[in-house]
DORO-688359 format. One line per 3 residues: for each residue x, y, z of N, C-alpha, C. Coordinates in steps of 0.05 Angstrom, whole numbers. Each point is the difference from the previous one (the first is absolute). Layout:
# residues N
X Y Z X Y Z X Y Z ~ ...
***
This chain:
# residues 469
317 -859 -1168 28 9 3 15 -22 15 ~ 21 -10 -15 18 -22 19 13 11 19 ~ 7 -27 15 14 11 24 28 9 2
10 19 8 23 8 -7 22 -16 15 ~ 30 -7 -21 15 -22 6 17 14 33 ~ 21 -20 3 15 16 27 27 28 -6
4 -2 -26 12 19 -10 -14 26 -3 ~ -28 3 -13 -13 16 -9 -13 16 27 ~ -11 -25 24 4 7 31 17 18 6
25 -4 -11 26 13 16 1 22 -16 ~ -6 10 -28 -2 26 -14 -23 13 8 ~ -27 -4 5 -24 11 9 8 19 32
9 -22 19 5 16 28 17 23 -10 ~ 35 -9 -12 12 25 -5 -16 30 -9 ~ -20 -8 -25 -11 21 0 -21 21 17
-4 -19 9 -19 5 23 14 26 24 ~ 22 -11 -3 18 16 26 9 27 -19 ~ -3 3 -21 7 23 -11 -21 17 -2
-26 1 7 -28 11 -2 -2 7 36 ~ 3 -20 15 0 7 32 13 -5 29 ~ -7 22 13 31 -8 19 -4 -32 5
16 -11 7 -1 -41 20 -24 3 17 ~ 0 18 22 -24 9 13 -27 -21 -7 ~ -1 12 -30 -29 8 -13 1 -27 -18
18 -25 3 -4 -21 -19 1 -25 26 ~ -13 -12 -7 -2 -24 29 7 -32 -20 ~ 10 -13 12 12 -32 -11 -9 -20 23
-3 6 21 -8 -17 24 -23 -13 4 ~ 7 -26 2 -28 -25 0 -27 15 1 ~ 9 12 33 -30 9 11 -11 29 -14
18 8 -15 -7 20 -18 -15 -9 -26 ~ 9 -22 -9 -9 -5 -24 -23 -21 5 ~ -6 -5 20 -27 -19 11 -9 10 4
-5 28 13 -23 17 10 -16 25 -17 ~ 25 0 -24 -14 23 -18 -1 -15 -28 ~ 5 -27 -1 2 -13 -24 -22 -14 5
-26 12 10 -34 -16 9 -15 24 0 ~ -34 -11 -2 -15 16 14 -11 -19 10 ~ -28 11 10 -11 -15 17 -15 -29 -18
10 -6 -21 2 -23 -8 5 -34 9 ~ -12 -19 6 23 -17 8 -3 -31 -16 ~ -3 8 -23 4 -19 -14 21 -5 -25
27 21 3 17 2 -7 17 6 14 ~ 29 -6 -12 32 0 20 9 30 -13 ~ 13 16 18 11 27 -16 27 -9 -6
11 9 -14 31 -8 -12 9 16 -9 ~ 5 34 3 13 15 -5 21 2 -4 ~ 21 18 -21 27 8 5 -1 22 14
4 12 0 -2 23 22 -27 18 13 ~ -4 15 17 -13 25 4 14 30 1 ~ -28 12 -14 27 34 -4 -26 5 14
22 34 7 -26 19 13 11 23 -5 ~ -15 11 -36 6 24 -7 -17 18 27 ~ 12 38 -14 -7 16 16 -9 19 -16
-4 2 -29 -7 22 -3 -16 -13 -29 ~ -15 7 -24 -2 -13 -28 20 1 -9 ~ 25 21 -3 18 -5 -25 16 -24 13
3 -9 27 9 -19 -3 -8 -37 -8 ~ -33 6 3 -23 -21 -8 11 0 -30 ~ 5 22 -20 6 6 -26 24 -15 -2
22 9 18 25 -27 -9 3 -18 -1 ~ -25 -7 11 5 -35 11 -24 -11 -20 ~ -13 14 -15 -11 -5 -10 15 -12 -38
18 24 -2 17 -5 -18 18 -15 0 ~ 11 -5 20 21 -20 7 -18 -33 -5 ~ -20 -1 12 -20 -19 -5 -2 -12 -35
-9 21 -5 16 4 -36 20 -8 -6 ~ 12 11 -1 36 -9 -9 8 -29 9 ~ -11 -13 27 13 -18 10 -26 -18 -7
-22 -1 -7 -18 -18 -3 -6 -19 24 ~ -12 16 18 -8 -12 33 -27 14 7 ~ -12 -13 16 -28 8 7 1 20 19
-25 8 5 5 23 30 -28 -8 3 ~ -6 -1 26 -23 -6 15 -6 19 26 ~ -16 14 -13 -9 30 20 -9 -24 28
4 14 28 -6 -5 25 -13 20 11 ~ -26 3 15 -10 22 17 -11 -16 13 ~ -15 1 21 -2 -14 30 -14 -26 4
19 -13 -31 -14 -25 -5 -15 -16 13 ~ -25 11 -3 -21 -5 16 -25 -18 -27 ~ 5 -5 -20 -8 -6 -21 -16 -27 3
-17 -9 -18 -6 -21 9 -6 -26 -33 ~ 9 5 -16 7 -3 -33 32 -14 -6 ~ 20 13 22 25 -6 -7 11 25 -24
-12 15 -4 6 24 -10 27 19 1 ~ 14 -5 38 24 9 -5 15 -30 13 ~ -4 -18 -15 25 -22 14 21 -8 -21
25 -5 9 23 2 -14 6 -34 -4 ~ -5 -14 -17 5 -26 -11 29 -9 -14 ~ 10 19 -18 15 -1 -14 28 6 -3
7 14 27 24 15 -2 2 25 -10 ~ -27 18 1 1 33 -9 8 5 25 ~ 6 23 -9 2 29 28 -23 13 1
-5 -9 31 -22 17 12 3 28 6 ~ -7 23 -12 -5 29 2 -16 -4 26 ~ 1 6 16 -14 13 32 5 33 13
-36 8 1 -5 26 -10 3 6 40 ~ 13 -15 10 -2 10 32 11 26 0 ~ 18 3 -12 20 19 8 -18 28 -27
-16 2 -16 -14 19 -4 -24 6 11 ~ 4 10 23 -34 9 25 2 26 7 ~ 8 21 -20 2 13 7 -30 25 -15
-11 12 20 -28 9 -5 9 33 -8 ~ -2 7 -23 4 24 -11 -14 28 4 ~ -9 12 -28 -17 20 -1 -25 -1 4
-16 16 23 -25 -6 0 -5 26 -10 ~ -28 10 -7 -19 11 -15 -27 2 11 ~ -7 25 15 -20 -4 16 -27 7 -9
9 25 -27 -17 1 -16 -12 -18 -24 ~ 19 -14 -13 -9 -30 -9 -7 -17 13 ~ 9 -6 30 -11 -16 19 17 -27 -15
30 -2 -7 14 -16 -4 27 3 13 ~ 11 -20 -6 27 -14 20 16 -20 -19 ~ 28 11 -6 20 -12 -8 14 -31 9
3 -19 -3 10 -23 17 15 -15 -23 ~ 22 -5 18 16 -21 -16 -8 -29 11 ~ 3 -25 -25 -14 -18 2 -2 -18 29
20 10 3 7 -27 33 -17 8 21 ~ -11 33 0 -12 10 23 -22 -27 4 ~ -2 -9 29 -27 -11 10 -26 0 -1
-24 -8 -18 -24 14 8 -7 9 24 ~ 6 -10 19 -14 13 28 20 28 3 ~ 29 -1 -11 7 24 4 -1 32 -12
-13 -17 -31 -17 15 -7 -30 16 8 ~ -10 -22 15 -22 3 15 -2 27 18 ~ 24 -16 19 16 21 30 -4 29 -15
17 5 -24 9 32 -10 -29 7 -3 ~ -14 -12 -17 -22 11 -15 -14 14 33 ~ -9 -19 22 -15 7 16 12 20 13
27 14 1 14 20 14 -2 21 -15 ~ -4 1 -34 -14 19 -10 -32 9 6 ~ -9 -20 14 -34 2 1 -16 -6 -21
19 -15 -19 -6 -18 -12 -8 -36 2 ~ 0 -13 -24 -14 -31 -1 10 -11 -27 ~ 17 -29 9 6 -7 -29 -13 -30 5
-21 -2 -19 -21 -24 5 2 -30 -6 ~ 27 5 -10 -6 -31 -14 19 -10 26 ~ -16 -24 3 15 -12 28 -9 -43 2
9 -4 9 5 -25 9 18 -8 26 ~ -6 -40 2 13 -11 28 34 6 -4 ~ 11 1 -22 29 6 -2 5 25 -7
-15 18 10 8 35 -3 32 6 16 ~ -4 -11 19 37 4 18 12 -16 -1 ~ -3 -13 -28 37 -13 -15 -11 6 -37
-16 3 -6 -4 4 -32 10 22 -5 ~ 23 13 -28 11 21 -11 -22 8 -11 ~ 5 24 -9 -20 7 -25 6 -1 -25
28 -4 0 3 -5 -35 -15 -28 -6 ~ 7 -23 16 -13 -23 3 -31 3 0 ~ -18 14 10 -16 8 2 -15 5 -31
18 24 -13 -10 4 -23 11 -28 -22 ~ 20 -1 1 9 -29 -19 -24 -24 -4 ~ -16 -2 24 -21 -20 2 -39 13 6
7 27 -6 -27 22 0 -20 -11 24 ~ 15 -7 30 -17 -5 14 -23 15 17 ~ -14 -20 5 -29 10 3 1 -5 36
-15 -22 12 2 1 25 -26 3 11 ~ -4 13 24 -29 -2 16 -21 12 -6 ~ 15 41 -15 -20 19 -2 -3 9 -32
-1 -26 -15 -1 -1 -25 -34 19 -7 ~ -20 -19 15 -28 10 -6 -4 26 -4 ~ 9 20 15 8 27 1 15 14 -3
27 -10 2 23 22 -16 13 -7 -30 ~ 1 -28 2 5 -17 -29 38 -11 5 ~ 11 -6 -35 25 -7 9 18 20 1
33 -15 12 19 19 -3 0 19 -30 ~ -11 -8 -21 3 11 -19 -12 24 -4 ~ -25 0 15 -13 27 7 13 25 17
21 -11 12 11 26 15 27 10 -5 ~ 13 -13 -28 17 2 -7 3 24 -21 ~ 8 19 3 1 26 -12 27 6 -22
17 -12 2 33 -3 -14 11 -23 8 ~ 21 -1 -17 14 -26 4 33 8 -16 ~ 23 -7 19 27 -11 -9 11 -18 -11
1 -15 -24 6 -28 1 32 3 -22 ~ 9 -30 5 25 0 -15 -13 -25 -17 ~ 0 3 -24 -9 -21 -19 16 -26 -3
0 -24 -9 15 -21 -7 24 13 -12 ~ -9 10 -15 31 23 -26 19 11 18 ~ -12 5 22 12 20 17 -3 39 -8
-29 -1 1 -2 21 -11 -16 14 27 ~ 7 23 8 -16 23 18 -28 4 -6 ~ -26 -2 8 -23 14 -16 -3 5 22
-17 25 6 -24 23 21 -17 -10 -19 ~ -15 -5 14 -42 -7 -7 -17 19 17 ~ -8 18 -18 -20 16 -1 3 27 25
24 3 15 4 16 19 -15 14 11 ~ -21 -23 13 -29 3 20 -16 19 -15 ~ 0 -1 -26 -29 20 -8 -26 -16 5
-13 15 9 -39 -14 5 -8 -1 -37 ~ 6 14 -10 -5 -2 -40 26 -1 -12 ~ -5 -16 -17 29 -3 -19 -12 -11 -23
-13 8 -24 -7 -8 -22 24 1 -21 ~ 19 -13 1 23 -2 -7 5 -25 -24 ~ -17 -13 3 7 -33 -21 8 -27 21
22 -10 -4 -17 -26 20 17 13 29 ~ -20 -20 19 10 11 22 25 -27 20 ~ 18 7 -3 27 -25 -1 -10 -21 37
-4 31 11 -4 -5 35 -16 -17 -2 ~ -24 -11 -11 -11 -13 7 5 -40 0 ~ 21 6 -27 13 -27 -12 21 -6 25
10 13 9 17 -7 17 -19 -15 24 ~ -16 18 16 -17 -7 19 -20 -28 -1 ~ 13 -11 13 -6 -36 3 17 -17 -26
29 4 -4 9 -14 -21 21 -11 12 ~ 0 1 32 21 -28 14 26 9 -13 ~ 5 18 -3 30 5 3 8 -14 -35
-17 7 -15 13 -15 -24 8 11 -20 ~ -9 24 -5 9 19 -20 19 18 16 ~ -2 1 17 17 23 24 -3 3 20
24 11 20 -1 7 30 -17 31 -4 ~ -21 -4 21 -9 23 16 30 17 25 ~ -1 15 -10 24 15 26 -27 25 15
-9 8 -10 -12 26 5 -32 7 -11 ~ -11 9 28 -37 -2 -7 -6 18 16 ~ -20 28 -17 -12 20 9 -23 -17 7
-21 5 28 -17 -16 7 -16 27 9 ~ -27 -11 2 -24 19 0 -4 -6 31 ~ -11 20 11 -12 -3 24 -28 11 -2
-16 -4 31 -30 10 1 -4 6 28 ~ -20 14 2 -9 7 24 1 -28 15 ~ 4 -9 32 -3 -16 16 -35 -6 -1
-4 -18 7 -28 -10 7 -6 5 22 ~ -26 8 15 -4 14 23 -12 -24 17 ~ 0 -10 23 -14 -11 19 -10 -37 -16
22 -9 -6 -7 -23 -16 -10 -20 25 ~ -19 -15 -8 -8 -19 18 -6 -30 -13 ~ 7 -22 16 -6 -27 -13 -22 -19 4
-16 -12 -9 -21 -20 -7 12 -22 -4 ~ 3 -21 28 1 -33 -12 -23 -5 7 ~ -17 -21 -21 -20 -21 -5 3 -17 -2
-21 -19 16 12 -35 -8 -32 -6 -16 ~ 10 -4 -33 -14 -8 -16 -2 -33 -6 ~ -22 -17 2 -7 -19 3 -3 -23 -34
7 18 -14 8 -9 -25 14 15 -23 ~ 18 4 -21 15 5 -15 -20 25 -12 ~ -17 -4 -11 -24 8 -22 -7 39 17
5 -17 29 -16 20 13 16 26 2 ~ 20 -2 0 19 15 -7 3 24 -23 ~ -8 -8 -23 -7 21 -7 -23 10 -8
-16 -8 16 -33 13 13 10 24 18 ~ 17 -7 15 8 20 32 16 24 -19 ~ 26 -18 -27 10 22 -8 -13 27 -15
-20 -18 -12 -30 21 -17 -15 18 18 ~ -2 -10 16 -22 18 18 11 25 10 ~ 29 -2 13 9 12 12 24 20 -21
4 1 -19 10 16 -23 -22 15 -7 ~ -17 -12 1 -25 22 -15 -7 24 20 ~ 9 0 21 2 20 20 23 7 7
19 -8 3 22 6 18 28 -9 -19 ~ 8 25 5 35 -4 -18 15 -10 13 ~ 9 -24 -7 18 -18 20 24 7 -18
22 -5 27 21 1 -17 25 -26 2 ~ -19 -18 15 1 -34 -6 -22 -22 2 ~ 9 -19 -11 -27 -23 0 22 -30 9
-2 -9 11 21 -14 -6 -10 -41 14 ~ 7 -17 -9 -16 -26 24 24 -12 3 ~ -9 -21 17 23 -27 2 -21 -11 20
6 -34 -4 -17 -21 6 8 -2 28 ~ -13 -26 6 0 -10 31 30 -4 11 ~ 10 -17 -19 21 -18 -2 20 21 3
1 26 -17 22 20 2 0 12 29 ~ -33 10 10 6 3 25 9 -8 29 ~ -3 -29 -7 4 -22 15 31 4 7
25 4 -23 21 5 7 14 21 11 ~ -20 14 -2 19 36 -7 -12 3 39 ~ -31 -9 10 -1 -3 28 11 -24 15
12 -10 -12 20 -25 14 24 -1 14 ~ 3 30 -14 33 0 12 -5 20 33 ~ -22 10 2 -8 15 23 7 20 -4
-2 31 -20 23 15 7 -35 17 -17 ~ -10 -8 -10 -42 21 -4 -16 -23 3 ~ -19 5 17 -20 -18 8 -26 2 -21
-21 -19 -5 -10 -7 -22 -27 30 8 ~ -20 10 -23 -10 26 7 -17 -3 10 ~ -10 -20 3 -25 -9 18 -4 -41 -1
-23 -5 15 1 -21 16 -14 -19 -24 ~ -19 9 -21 -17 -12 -19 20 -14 -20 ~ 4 -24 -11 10 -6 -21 -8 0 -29
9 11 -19 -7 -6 -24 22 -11 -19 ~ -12 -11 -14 19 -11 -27 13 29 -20 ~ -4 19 -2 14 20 -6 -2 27 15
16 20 -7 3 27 13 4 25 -18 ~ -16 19 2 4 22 -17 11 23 23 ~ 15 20 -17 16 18 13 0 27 -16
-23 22 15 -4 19 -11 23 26 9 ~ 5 15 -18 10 22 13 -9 26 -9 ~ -10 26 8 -12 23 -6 7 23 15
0 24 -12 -1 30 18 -27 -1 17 ~ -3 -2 27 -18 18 7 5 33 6 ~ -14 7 -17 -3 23 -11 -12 19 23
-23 -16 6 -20 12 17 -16 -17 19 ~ -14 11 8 -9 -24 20 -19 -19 -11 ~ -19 16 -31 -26 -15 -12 29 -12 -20
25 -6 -3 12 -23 -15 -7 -24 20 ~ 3 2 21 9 -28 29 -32 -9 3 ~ -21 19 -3 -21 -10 -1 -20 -10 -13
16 15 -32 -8 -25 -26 19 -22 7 ~ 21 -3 5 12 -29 -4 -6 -19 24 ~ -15 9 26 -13 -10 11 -29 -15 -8
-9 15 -11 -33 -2 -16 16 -30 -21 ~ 10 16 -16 15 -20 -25 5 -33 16 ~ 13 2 20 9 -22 14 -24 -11 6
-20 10 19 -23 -24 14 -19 -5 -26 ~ -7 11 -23 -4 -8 -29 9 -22 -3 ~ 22 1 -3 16 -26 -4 0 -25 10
-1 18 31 -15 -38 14 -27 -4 -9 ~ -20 15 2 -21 -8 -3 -12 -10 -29 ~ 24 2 -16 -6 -14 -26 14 -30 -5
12 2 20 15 -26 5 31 -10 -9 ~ 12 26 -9 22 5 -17 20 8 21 ~ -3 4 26 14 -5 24 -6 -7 21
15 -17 14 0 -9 29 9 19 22 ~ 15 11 -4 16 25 26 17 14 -3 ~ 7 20 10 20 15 -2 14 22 15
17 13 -6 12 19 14 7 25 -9 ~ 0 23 12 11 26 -11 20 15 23 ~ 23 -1 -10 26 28 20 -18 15 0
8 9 26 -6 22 17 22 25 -2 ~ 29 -7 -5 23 9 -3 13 -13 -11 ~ 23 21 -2 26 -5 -22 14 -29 4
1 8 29 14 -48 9 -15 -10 -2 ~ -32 -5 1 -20 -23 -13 0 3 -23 ~ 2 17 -18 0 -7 -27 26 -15 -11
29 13 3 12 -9 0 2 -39 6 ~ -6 -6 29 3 -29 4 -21 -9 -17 ~ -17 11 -19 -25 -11 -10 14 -9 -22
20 15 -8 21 3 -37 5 -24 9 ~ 20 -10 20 18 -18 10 -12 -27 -12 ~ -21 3 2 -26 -34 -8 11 1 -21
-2 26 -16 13 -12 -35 26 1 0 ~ 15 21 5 24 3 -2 19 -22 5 ~ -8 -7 25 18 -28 0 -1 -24 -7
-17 2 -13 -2 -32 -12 27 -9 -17 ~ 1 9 -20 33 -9 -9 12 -7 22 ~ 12 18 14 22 -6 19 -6 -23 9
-29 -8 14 -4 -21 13 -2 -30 -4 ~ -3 5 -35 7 -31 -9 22 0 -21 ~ 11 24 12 37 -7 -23 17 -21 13
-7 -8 23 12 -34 15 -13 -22 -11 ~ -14 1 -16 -20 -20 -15 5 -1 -27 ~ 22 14 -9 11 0 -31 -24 -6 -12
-15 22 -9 -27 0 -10 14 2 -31 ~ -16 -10 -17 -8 4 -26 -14 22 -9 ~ 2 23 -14 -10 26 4 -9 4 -32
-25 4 1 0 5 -36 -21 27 10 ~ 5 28 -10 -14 25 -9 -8 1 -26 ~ -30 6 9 -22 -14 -31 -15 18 9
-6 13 -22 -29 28 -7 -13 -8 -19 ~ -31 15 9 -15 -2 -24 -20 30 -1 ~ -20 0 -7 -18 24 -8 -10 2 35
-12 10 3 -13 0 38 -21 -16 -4 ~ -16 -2 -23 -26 -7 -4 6 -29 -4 ~ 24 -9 -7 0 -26 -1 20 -16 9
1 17 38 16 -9 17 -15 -31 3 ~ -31 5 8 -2 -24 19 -1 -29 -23 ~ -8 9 -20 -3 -24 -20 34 -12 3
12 12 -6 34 -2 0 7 -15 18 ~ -12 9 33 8 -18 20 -3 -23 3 ~ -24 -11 -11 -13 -11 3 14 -30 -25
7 15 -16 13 -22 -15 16 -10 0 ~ 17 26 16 37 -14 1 -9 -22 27 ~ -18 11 19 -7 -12 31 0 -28 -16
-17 -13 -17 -8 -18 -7 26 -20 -18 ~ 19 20 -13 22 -11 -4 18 -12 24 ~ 5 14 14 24 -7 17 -7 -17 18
-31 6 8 -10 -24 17 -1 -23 -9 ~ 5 -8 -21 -2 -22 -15 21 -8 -2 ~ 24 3 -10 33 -1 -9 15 3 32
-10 13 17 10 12 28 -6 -15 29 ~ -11 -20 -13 -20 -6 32 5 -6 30 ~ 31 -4 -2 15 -6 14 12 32 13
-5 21 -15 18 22 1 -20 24 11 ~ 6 18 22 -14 17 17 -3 30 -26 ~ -19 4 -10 0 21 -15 -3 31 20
12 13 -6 -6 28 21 -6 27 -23 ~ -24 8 -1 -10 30 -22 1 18 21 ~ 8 26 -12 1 27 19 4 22 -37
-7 19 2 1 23 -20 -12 18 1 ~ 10 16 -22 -11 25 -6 -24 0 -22 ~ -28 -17 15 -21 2 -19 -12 26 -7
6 22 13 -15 26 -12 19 7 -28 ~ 16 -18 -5 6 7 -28 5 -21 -13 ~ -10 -24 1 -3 -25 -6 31 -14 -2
18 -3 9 20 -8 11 4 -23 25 ~ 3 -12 -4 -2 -36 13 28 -9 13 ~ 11 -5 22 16 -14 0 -7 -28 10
8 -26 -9 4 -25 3 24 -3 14 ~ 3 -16 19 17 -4 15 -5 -35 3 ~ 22 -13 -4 -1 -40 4 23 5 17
-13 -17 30 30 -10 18 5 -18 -2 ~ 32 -2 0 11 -30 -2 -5 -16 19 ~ -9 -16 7 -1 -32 21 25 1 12
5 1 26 29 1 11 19 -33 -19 ~ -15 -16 0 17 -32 -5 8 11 -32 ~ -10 10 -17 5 6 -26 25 17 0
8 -7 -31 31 8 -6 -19 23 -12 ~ 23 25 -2 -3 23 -8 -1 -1 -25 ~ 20 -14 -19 -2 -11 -26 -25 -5 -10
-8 -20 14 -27 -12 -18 -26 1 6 ~ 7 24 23 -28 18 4 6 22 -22 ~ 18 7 -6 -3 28 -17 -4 -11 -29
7 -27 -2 -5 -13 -29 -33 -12 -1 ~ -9 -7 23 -35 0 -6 -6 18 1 ~ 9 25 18 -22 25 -5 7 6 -29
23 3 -16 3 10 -26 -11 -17 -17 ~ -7 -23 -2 -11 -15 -15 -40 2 0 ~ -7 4 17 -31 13 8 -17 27 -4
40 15 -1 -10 26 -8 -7 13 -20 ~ 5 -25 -17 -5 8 -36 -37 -1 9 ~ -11 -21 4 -27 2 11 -8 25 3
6 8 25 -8 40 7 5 7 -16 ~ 22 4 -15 1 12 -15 -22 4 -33 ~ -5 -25 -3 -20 -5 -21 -25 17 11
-8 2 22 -33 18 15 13 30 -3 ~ 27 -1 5 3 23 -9 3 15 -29 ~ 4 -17 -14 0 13 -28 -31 2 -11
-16 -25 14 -23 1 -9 -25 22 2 ~ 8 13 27 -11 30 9 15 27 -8 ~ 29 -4 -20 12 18 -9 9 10 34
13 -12 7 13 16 27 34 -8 -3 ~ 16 15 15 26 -6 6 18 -14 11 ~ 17 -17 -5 16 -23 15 9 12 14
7 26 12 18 17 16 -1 35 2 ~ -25 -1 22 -13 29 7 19 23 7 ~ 14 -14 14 27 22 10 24 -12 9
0 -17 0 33 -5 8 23 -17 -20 ~ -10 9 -29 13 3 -23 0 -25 -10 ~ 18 -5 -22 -1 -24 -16 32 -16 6
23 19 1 20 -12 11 8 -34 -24 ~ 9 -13 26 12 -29 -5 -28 -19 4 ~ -12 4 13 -22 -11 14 -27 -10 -17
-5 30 -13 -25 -3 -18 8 -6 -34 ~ 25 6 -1 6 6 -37 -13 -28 -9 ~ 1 -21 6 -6 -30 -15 -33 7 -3
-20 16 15 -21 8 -3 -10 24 -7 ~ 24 13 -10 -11 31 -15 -19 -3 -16 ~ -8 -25 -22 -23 -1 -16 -25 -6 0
-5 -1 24 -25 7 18 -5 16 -4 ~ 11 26 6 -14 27 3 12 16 -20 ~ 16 -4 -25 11 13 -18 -1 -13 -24
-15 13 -17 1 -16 -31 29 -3 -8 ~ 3 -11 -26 24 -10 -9 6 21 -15 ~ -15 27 -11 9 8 -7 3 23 16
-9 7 17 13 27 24 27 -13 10 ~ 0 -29 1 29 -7 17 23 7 -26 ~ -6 -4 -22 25 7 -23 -2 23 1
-16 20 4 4 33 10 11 13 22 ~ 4 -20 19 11 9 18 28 -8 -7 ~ 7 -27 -10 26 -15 -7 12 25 -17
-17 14 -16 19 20 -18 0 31 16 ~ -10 2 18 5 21 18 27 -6 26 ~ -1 -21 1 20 -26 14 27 20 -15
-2 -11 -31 26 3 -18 7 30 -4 ~ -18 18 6 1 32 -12 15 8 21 ~ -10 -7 26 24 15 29 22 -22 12
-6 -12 -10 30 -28 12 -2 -19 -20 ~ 17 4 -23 6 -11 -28 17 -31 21 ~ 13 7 13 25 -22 9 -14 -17 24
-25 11 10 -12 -19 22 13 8 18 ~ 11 14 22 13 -6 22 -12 18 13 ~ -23 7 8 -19 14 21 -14 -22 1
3 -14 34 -7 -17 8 -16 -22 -23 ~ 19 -14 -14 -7 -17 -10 -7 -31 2 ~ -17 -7 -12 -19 -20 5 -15 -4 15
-20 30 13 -26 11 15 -17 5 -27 ~ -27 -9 5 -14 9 -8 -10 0 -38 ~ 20 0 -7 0 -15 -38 33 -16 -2
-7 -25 -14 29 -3 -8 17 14 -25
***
């Protein structure tokens, strides 16, 4: 889609103001810099405006107006993204779902909850647990991530091993199509043998066929007495020895590691101290119900096994809710702690069984191409999910660090096609990954999606040029 001239500028806003009060349309630098990004930073945002509908039928006008005037729209939720999925390049109007947070009908006998897209996951969280409920899918950006955003990119996060993705708890769906058409998807039935099921095309399609406005979400019982397991494992391999042993007994409802190097930062800043005094080259991070007291005393048993097979060096278990918690912190903050290090971030999955071979290859790539460059691994291996993280060298330009990591990453990327795994586990395909969609997508699923592309946005203007051209 070209960029629209200064005339066509000046007919787009007018219409704009006829769909919502001034209020609800923003023009201001710092408006159009802060919602014209996500957490991207290897692109400039350049928006024409930001709106902030309030209801769908007005997502619907702007959607048609979008139409008629031939201009992009680029959905915004707590652009927390990490693909470039919602950043504004071109002069569209950014749709920003802030101003839809509003948490609807709950259902105590379905054990479901109405939410418009902008609601917060953690504030979704908050309701669910004031029902005496649990809404499981969670991550480090739960208190700034939307949930429409959420489903747009079908994210997964910490307690994947056990509860699975957003797509699992998604029961209905609201969307306004490219056409500008209204659809309800599936109006939270648990069965619907109906023919195809639309909710699911939407869920993880980056805002391309349509805005999400509205999502019936599933809830579950809370987890009772959860407690955490850090290990400092003394090689990669051993890792999922500890993760085998300890599944075959005990229902975790995380698995999760990150290396030396990650913890090195996240205890640097002084604010969680490291879990014990032993060092190892990696760290595993269990999480489980104790149930009972013979759960704490198999995972005790399970644990000194483990040393004595040589597959751990030491470890730790909460006693309570604030030691477990500061225990999360080891993982949880790692992003935060090297986002001053304008890291290079590639999210790469494979099968579980062929995590460590995986590691082991890209390890061997980047160390090679990288040598100069501090590599930092942390993920969600209980569901074979990897993050790579490259920090920039303070003396290096931002430029031509992001142009060797992209030039190396075709490499990973080759180990990744070669194990049939994904260029992008969860944090979507966006601006970021599209030059590498054919890694993980034949040529002919991508012309299937291109004509699913054309069936709900014939004109392209749901966030266009994410994800297919």
């Amino acid at each position: 889609m070209s960029t629209p001239d200064s005339a066509t500028q000046a007919t787009i806003l007018a219409a704009l103001t006829k769909i919502l009060a001034p209020k609800d349309i923003a023009t201001d630098s710092d408006a159009l810099s802060n919602y014209g990004k996500d957490w991207t930073r290897v692109y400039q945002p350049n928006p024409l405006a930001i709106v902030f509908p309030r209801d769908t039928t007005q997502v619907q006008s702007l959607v048609k107006i979008a139409n008629e005037q031939s201009f992009g729209l680029v959905p915004s939720g707590g652009r927390t993204g990490l693909s470039g999925g919602a950043m504004s390049t071109n002069q569209e109007v950014v749709v920003s779902f802030d101003k839809m947070n509003h948490i609807g009908e709950f259902n105590a006998i379905d054990r479901s909850v109405v939410c418009q897209a902008g609601v917060i996951t953690e504030q979704l969280q908050a309701f669910a647990a004031q029902q005496g409920l649990f809404y499981p899918v969670d991550f480090a950006s739960s208190g700034s991530s939307q949930i429409g955003g959420n489903i747009a990119t079908n994210a997964g996060g910490i307690k994947v091993i056990r509860y699975g993705l957003t797509r699992d708890w998604v029961a209905g769906l609201k969307v306004v199509t490219g056409k500008g058409d209204i659809l309800e998807l599936n109006n939270g039935l648990v069965k619907n043998a109906t023919g195809y099921d639309l909710r699911h095309l939407f869920i993880g399609s980056e805002g391309t066929l349509g805005f999400i406005t509205e999502a019936t979400i599933r809830l579950m019982r809370p987890p009772k007495h959860l407690a955490v397991l850090v290990l400092g494992v003394p090689e990669f391999d051993a890792l999922m020895k500890v993760s085998r042993s300890f599944q075959e007994q005990i229902d975790l409802t995380a698995f999760e590691f990150f290396s030396d190097k990650a913890l090195h930062y996240v205890s640097a800043r002084g604010e969680v101290a490291k879990p014990f005094e032993t060092a190892a080259p990696y760290y595993a991070l269990l999480e489980f119900e104790l149930i009972s007291d013979e759960t704490a005393e198999q995972a005790m048993a399970l644990f000194e096994l483990c040393v004595e097979e040589g597959w751990v060096l030491d470890g730790v278990m909460s006693q309570n809710e604030t030691q477990a918690a500061n225990l999360w912190r080891l993982r949880e903050d790692i992003s935060e702690t090297i986002a001053e290090f304008t890291p290079y971030k590639n999210d790469l999955s494979v099968t579980v069984s062929r995590v460590p071979e995986f590691l082991h290859s890209v390890n061997a790539v980047v160390s090679k191409e990288y040598p100069e460059f501090e590599i930092v691994w942390y993920g969600h291996i209980g569901d074979g999910n990897l993050h790579l993280n490259i920090l920039k060298p303070e003396q290096l330009d931002k430029q031509a660090f992001f142009k060797k990591c992209a030039d190396v990453s075709q490499q990973v990327f080759d180990q990744v096609a070669k194990l049939g795994g994904s260029i992008s586990a969860e944090h979507g395909v966006g601006l970021l990954k599209k030059p590498y969609l054919h890694y993980s997508r034949s040529e002919t699923e991508i012309n299937y999606m291109q004509a699913l592309k054309q069936v709900f946005d014939p004109n392209n203007v749901m966030n266009p040029g994410k994800l297919l051209d």
